[in-house]
N, C-alpha and C positions, 0 to 999 in steps of 0.2 A: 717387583724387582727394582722398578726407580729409587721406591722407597727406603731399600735395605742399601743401596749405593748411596742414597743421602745420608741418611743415616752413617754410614761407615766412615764418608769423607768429612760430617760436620762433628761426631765426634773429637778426633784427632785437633779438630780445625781448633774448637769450643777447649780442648783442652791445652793448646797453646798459647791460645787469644787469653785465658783466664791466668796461665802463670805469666803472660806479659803485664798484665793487672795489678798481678799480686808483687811484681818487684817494687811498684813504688806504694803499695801499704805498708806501714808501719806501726800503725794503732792495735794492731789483733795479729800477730804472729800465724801463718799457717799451723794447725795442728793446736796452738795455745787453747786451754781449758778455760776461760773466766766465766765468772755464773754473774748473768745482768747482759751479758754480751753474746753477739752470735754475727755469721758471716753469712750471706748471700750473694750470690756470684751471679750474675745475670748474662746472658748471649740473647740479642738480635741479632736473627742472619736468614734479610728475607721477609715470608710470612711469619716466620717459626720466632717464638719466645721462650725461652729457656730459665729455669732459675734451680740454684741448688742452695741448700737453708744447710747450716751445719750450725747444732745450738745444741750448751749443754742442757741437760734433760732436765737438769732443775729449774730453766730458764720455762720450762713447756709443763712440767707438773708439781714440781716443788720439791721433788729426791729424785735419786738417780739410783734406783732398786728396781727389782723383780717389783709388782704390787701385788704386797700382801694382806692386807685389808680389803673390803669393801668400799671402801673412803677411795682408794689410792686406786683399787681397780675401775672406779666409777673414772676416778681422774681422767685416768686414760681412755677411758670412750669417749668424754668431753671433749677433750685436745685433739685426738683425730676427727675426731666430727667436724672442729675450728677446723684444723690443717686441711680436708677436705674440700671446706667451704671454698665455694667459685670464687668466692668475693676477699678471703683473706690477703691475695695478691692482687690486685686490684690494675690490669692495664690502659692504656690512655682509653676512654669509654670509643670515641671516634672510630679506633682502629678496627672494633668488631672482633674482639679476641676472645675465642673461644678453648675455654681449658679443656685440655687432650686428656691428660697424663698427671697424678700424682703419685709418685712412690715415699713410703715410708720408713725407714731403719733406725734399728738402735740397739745396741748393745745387751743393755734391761729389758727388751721386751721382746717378745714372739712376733713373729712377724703375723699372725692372726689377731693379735692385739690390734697390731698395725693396718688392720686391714687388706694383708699381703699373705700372698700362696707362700710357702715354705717352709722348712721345719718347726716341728712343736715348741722344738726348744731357741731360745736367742744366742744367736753367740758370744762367746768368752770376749769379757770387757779388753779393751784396749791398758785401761789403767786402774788398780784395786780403785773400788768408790768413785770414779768416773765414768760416766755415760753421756753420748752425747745420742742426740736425734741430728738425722738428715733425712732430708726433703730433695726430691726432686720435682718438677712442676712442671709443664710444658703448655705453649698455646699456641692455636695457628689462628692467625691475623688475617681479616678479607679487608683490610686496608693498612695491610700494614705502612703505607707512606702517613698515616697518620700517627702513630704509634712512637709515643717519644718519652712517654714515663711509667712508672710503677710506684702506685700507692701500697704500701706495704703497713697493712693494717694487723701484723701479728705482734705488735705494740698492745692494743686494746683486749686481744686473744686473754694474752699472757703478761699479766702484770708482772710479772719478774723478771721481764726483758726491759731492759732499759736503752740499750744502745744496739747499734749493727752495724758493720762493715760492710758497705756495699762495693763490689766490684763489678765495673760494666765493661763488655764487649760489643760495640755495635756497631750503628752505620759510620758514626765520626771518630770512632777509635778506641780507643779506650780510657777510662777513668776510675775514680773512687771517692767516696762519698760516707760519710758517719750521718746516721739517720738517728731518731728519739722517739719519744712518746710525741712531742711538738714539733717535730720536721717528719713526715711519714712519707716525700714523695722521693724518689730520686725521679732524675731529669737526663736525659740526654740527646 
């Protein structure tokens, strides 16, 4: 019961804190499509770590379709299997964070693809020939007063990401941050 009242209250919370973030980006437009580029949104609040990845799909497998090959279907086990990895979001080691939660979506794929209960079929794209993947991620912290960065190693996953917007929500407020192949940490 605690659970579902935190839950309820840190939603709403997670989702105010993150459009207060997003008024002073300016580099990646909310909803903006670029391929090379992707947004992750981050919330500490507490033990609890939070991240949401929103990247187009070519950024994660190289097209943005149903996979109709073998080539293209293998792609997509590989990629989930990275996105899965404990280690691709990488929290301050100190803090003792333990991943809860991954969810996977997109447009192009089943959510069985994805690793996800739901229907057989993906739903109808947002944009003719764009697709994008979202990720959601969660960790709970046994220290989290240690807890003050995220290495984000889906740079080395996916070599067709090049850039990210990071947006944080935490203990000192909020900020934003363009990470690389050569800057992987965000800090806060």
């Amino acid at each position: 019961m605690q659970a579902k009242l935190r839950a309820a209250v840190l939603r709403p919370l997670t989702i105010v804190c993150l459009g207060l973030v997003g008024l002073g980006v300016q580099a990646h437009e909310p909803g903006a499509h670029v391929h090379g580029q992707a947004v992750l949104r981050v919330v500490v609040d507490g033990n609890t770590l939070s991240a949401e990845l929103e990247s187009p799909l070519d950024n994660i497998l190289g097209y943005e379709h149903a996979p109709g090959t073998a080539q293209e279907q293998q792609a997509v086990k590989l990629a989930v299997i990275a996105l899965r990895k404990p280690g691709i979001l990488l929290p301050t080691p100190a803090a003792q964070c333990t991943l809860q939660k991954v969810s996977l979506a997109s447009a192009a794929l089943t959510p069985a693809m994805l690793g996800e209960a739901g229907p057989a079929t993906p739903p109808a794209a947002d944009e003719p020939g764009h697709a994008d993947l979202d990720g959601e991620f969660s960790w709970q912290c046994a220290q989290p007063e240690f807890l003050h960065s995220l290495r984000v190693d889906l740079f080395l996953a996916f070599p067709r990401l090049h850039r990210m917007q990071v947006e944080v929500a935490g203990p000192k407020g909020q900020s934003a941050t363009t990470l690389t192949e050569s800057h992987r940490t965000v800090q806060w």
